[in-house]
Structures are given as structure tokens and as C-alpha cells.
C-alpha positions in Angstrom: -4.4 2.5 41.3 -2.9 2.9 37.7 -4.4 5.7 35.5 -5.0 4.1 32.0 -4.1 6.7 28.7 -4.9 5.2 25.4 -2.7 7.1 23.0 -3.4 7.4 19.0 -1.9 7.4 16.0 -3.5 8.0 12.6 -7.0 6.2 12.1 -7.3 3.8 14.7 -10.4 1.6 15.5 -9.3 -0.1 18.5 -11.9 -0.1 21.1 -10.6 2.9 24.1 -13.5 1.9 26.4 -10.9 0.7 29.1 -8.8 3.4 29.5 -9.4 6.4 32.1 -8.8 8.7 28.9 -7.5 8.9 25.3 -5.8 11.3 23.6 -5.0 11.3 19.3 -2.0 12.4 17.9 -3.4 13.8 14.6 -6.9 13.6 13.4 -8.5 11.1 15.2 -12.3 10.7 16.8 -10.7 10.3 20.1 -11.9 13.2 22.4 -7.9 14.8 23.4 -5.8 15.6 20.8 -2.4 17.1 20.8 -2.0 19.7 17.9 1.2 19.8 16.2 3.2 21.5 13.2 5.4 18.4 12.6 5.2 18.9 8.7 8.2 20.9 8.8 9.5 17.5 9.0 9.4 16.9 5.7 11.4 19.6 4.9 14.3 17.4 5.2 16.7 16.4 2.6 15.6 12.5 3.9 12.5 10.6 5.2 12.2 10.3 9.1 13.2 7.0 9.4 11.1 4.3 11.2 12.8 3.8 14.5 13.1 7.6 15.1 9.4 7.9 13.7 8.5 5.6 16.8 10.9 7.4 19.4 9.0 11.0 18.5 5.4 9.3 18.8 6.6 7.3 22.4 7.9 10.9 23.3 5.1 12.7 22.5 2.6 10.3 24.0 4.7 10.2 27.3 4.6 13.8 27.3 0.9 13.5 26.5 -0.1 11.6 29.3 1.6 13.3 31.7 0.1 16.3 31.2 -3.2 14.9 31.4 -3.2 13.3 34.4 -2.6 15.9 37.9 -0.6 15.1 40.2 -3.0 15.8 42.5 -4.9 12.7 42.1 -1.7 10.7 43.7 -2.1 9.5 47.2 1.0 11.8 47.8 -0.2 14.2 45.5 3.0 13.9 43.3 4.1 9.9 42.2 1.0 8.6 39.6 1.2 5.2 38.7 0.3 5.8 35.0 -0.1 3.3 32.4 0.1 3.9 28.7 -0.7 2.4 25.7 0.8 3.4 22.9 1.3 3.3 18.8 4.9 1.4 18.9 5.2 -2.0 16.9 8.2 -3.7 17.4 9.3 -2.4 20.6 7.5 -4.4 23.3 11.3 -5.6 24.5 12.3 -2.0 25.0 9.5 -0.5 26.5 10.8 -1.4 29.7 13.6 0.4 29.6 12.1 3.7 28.0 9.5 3.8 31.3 12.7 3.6 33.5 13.9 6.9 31.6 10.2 8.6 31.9 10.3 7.9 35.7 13.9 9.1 36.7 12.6 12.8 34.7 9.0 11.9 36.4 9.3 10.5 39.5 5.8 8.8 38.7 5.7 4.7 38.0 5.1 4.2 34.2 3.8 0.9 32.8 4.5 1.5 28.6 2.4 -0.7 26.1 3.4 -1.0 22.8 0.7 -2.0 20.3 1.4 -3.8 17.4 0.7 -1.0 15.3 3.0 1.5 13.4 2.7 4.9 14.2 1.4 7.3 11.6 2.4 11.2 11.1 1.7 13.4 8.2 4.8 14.9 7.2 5.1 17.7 4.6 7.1 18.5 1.6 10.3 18.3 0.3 12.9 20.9 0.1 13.0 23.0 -3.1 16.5 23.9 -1.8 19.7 22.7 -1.2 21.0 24.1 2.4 22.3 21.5 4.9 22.7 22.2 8.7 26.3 19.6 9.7 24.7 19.4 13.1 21.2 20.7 14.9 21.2 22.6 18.8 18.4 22.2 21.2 17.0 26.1 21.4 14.7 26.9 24.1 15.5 30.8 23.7 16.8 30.7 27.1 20.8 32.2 27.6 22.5 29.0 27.8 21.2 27.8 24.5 22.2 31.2 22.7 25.3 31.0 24.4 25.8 27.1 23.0 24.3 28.6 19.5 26.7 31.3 19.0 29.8 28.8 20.0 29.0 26.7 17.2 28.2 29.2 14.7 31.5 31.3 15.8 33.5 27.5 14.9 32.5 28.2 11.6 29.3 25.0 11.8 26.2 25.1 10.1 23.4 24.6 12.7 20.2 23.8 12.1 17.8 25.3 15.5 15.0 23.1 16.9 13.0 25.1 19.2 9.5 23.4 20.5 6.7 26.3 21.8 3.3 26.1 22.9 2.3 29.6 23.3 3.2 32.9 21.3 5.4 34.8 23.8 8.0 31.9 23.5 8.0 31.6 19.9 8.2 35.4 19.3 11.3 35.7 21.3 12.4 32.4 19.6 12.3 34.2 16.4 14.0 37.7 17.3 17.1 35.8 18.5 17.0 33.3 15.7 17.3 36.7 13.1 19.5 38.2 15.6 21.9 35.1 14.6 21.0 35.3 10.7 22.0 38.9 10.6 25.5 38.4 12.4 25.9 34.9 10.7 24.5 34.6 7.9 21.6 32.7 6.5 23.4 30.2 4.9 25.1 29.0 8.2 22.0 28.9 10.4 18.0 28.1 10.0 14.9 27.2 12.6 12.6 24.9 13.1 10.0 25.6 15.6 7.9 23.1 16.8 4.7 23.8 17.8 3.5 20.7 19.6 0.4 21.6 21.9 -2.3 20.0 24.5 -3.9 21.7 26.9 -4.2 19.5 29.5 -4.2 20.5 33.5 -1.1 18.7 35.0 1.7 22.1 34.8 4.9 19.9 36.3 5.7 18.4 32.8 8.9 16.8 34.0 8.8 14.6 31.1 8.9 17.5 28.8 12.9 16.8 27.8 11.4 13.9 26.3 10.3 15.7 23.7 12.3 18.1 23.2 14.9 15.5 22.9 12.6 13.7 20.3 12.1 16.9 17.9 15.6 17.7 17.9 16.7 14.2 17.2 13.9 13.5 14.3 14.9 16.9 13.0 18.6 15.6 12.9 17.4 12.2 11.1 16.0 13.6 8.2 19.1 15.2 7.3 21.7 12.1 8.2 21.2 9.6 10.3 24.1 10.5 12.0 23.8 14.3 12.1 25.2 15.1 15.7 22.7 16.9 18.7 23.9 19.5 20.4 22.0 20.1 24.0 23.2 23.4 25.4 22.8 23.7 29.3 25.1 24.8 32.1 26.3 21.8 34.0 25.2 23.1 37.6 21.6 22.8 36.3 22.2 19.7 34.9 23.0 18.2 38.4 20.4 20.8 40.2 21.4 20.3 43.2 18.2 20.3 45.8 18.1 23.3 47.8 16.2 22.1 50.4 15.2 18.4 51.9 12.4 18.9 50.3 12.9 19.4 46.6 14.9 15.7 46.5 14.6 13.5 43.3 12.1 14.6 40.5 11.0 17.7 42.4 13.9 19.3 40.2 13.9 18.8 37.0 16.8 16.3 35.6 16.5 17.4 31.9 20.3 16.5 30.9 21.4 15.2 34.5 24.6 12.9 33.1 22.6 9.3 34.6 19.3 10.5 32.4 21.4 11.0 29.2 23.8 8.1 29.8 21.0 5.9 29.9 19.0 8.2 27.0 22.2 7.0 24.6 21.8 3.3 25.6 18.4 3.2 24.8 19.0 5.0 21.4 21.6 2.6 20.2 19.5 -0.1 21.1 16.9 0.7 19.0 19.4 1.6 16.1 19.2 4.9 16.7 23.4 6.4 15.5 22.9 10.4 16.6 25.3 11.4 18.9 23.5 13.6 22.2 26.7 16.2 23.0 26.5 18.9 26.0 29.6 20.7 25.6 28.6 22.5 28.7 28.5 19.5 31.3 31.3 20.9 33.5 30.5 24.6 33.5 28.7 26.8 35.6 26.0 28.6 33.7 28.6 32.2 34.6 31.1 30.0 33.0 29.5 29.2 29.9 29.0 33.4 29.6 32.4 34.6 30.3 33.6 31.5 28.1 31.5 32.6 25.3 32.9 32.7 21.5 31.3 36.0 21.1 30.5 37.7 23.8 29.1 40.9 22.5 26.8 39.4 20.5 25.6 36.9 23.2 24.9 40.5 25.4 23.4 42.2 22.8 20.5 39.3 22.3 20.2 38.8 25.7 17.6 40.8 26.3 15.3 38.6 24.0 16.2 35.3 25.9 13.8 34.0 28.2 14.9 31.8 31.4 12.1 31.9 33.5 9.7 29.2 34.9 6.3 30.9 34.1 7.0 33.8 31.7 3.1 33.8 31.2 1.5 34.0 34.6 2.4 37.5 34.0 -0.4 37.6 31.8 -3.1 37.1 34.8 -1.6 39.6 36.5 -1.0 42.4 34.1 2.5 42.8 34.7 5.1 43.3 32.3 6.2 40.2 30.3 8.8 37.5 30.3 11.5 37.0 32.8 9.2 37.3 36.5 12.6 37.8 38.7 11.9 35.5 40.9 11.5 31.7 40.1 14.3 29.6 40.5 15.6 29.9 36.7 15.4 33.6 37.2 17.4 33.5 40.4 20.0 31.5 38.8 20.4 33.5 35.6 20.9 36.5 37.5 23.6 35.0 39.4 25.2 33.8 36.5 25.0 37.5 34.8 26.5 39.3 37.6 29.9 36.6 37.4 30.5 38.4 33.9 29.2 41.7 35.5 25.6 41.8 33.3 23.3 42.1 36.0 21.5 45.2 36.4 17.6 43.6 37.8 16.0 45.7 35.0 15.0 42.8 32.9 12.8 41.1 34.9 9.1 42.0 36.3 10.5 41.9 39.4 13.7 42.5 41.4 14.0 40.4 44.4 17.2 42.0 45.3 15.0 45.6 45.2 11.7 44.5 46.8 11.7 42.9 49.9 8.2 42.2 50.2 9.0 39.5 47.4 10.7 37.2 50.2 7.9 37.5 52.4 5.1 36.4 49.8 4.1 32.3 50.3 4.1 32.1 46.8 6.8 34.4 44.9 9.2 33.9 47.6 9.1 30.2 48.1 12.6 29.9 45.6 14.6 32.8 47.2 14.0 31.5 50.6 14.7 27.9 49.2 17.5 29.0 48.2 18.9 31.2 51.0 18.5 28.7 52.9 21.1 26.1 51.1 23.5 29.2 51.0 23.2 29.5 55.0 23.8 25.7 55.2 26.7 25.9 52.7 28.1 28.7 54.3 28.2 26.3 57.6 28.9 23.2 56.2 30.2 22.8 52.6 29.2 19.5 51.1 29.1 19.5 47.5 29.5 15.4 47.8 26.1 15.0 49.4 24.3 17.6 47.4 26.1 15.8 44.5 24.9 12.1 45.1 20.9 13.6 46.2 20.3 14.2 42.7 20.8 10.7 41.4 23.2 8.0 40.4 26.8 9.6 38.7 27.9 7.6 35.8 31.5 7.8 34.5 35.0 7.3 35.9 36.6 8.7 38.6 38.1 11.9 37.4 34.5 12.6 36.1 33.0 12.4 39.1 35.3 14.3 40.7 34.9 17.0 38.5 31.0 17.0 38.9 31.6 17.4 42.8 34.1 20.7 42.1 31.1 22.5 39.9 28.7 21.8 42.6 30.7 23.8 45.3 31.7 26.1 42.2 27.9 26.5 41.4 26.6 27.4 44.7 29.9 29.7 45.2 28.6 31.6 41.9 25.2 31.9 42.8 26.1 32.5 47.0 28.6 36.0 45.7 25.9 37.5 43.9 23.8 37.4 47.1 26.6 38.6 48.9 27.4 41.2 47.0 23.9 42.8 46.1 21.5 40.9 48.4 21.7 43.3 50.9 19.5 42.3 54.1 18.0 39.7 52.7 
């Protein structure tokens, strides 16, 4: 059975009596709201124009309704059927099309109703100033987006960061590497917006979050040109994510940038005349790659410390440890890998060292990734078939040659990852 979200724009009247729940994107008498510093918008040199207006509010409420409704409630305790109502006049013929996206990230069946009305979002004001960024980069605060920051700033660009937060730890370390890049740079070749878009809501998965991260950084791009280019800086192993076990097929890893979601991301942009241009100049590197490829490297390891990879860097909260990278989620495992191909790895960083505390691989919880992983090494070391890993991700778009090179950073992904254990995972 579907799960109906009613989701709000502005004043609306409209009756939500049938939906399971409804949740307002700005002041609004409906009972959810999501809280949001998208003001800064108006800091642009432009207006947001109306067809990116409408891709950030279907974004959002996606985004929205996902988090609202848990997984749990499924039959299969994963794959809702969710359908969603939305602020979105004119694009009835598309909607289609943008639930197809949502459910590749997802994995869950989306039904997408656009209402005839037109989404509303109070902007702030104008600049008093004249700066202008000739392109804006995705930045999480993670190490490949420093690394794809500092590449464009070293080829001399002026970059404009759109970072999206929803809880102080993130948007603190956000900050230190943001001045970290203004002290080396420059202000005048690199400014931030962070985006606080919030709503606490129980479902944790939020596979659909790339959907708005990708909206903030294009409508950030559209108020200054509407064909101001977006950089999305991530590793190209990562973008495959090749399932380490049987289990953790399809959506079960994330596909933020996987090539078919942002093949089929551009289609859908064009269609509804939207001109930016979605570049990952990372698509056929390993995330060790990217480092030891790096513009500047000894600026990218002297802010490393202040990036954050990791898939929970709060939990540490409930469990008074020490904050930010945990050591042993997946994105932890894989960052440490990738540091130790340019010789960076020390296991110092993190609140814990799986590589130093064996009694990590033994725990249900914080050991379910290390022994995920292990395992795919042991079955790679037997039986090397980056092909098969390749295709269990999802459909590869492109020609020949480009699918060829996807297969060859597969095997040369789990080879990076695979010499790390070798050389420091002891017993394990």
C-alpha cells in the first residue's frame, strides 16, 4: 500500500485530509516542516529562475518524504511504495521521469504528483558586491571534495562552494576548510554557501539525499548564469560502489554520481530547460588517485585533518567518544585505504582503529563493514571479476572504451583498498 506525503509550498489551502502525512516547506499550518536557510539565495547576482525554482522544491520534497517515511514499515522492510504530491505547475509530463531518478538512488517505487501550483520560496537580498564565482563545486567537507576544490582553485577558477549541513559538527568543519582555502587562495577566488536545509524526521537511509544536494548546488549556479558549470567531486570507485557482499546489491549502496543516475540526471535537466553543465572530473579515478594526482598536495594534507568522510560522525555523541571520523564505517575504511596509496595513513584520526582493535571485527554492529568487506577481498583474491561487480551496480551508459575503462578502476579500486589490508591488516 502506497504512503501518501502532501508536500507544501508557501500558503496553501488545499485540503491534506487524504494524505498519510504533510510536511511545509516554509511557514505553513501544516504539522512537518523542513527548516531552511535558502535566503542566501538571493545573494546572487540573478533571480532563481522558475524551472530551477521547481527542481530545488521537487528535490527538497523528495528528500522530505523520504525521510519521513521508515523503511521499516515496507513489507521487506526496505522498498516503500511512496506517493507524493507536490508544488510543481507545469511539469505533470516530466514527473514520470524524475520518480524514475528518485527510485534508482532509492530503491523505493515513487508515484510524483505535480499540482498546478507554483512553488513559493522566500529568497533574500541582493548582493552589495560585485564578486563572481565562473563555476560552483559540490562541498561535503569530505577529502574528495577538498581534493576537487583545491584542483580548481590551483587552475587559477573562481569557485563558488555549496555545502548543505544539518547539524553543527558538519558545518564547523565545513567552515575551517573553507578559510583554510581563503587563506592559501584568496578571498577573491573562493566563497561558501552553506545550506542548512533540516527535518527531523526518523527514516536515517536518505538515499535520495544527492537529490538535493544536487539541487542547492545547481540553484546556487543559476543565480549567477544560467549556464555556470557544476562541479561534483567524487572518486570514481565510489561512484560505481561496487557491492561487497550479495547482500548490499542495488540501492543498498548509495549511487550518488553512479554515471546511469547522472546520465539520466542531465536528460532530465535539458528537458526542462535546465543549460548547467553536471562535470565529475574524477569519474575514472580511484579516490588514492585523486590524492596522489592532487594540484597541491601539501595543502590538501595539511586540511585533511578537518575533512570528515564518515557515515555517522555524530553517533559518537551517544557514546561519548571522541568526534568525527568513527574508523570504522564503510567511508572510513575506504578513506583509509585511499590515504595509505599516498602514504597518509597513520589510524590516529579516527575514534577508532580497526587495524589496532580487534575486538572492532568481532562487534555485530561496528564490524558489519570490515567483515563486508574482507569478505569481497577473499573472493577477489580467488576469483577476480571486476565485470560482474561492475554490471551489479546498475546499467553503464557510454561507449565502448568507457565502459571498459569503468571495469579497469573496479579491479584497480578493490586492488587499492585490498594492499592496505595487506599491508597493515595484520591477522585480520
Amino acid at each position: 500500500m502506497s504512503v501518501k506525503v502532501f508536500i507544501g509550498s508557501g500558503s496553501e489551502t488545499e485540503s491534506v485530509g487524504r494524505y498519510d502525512c504533510a510536511i511545509g516547506l516554509g511557514p505553513s499550518s501544516l504539522g512537518m516542516m523542513v527548516h531552511h536557510n535558502l535566503g542566501l539565495l538571493g545573494q546572487g547576482a540573478g533571480s532563481l529562475p522558475e524551472e530551477v525554482r521547481t527542481f530545488l522544491v521537487v528535490g527538497i520534497g523528495v528528500w522530505a518524504a523520504d525521510k519521513a517515511v521508515p523503511r521499516q514499515s515496507a513489507p521487506d522492510a526496505w522498498t516503500r511504495q511512496l506517493q507524493v504530491s507536490l508544488p510543481a505547475a507545469g511539469w505533470g509530463e516530466v514527473m514520470g521521469a524524475f520518480a524514475s531518478l528518485a527510485g534508482f538512488l532509492s530503491g523505493d517505487a515513487w508515484r510524483l504528483e505535480a499540482r498546478p501550483v507554483r512553488p513559493s520560496l522566500e529568497l533574500g537580498s541582493k548582493p552589495t558586491e560585485s564578486w563572481h564565482p565562473d563555476c560552483v563545486c559540490l562541498f561535503s567537507g569530505g577529502v574528495d571534495s577538498l581534493a576537487g576544490a583545491i584542483d580548481l582553485l590551483e587552475a587559477g577558477r573562481r569557485v563558488l562552494l555549496v555545502s548543505h549541513y544539518d547539524f553543527g559538527q558538519l558545518a564547523s568543519s565545513q567552515n575551517m576548510l573553507t578559510e583554510g582555502l581563503s587563506r592559501h587562495y584568496g578571498p577573491a577566488q573562493v566563497r561558501r554557501w552553506g545550506f542548512r536545509v533540516q527535518f527531523e524526521a526518523p527514516e536515517l537511509s536518505l538515499r535520495s539525499r544527492s537529490l538535493l544536494f544536487l539541487a542547492l548546488g545547481l540553484a546556487a549556479a543559476s543565480v549567477w548564469g544560467r549556464k555556470l558549470p557544476l562541479f561534483i567531486p567524487e572518486n570514481g570507485w565510489i561512484s560505481l560502489n561496487p557491492p561487497l557482499t550479495g547482500n548490499r546489491l542495488g540501492s543498498y549502496s548509495t549511487r550518488t554520481t553512479h554515471p546511469y543516475f547522472i546520465t539520466g540526471l542531465k536528460q532530465f535537466l535539458a528537458s526542462v530547460g535546465i543549460a548547467h553543465n553536471l562535470i565529475n572530473p574524477y569519474q575514472y579515478q580511484t579516490k588514492g588517485e585523486m590524492l596522489a594526482q592532487s594540484r597541491n598536495q601539501t595543502l590538501l594534507r595539511d586540511l585533511l585533518p578537518y575533512t570528515i568522510s564518515c557515515a555517522h560522525p555524530v553517533a559518537s555523541r551517544w557514546r561519548k567518544d571522541r568526534q568525527g571520523n568513527c574508523g570504522y564505517c564503510f567511508p572510513c575504511l575506504l578513506r583509509r585505504a585511499a590515504l595509505h596509496a599516498v602514504g597518509w595513513d597513520d589510524g590516529r584520526e579516527y575514534g577508532q582503529d580497526v587495524l589496532r582493535q580487534p575486538e572492532v571485527l568481532a562487534s555485530r554492529a561496528k564490524g558489519a563493514d570490515l567483515r563486508s568487506l574482507l569478505y569481497l577481498l577473499a573472493e577477489w583474491r580467488r576469483h577476480p571479476r571486476p565485470e560482474e561487480l561492475l554490471w551489479q551496480t546498475g546499467p553503464i551508459p557510454g561507449e565502448p572504451q568507457e565502459v571498459a575503462e569503468s571495469i579497469n578502476l573496479v579491479g584497480r579500486g578493490i586492488e587499492e583498498i585490498d594492499r592496505w589490508i595487506r599491508v597493515k591488516g595484520g591477522d585480520l
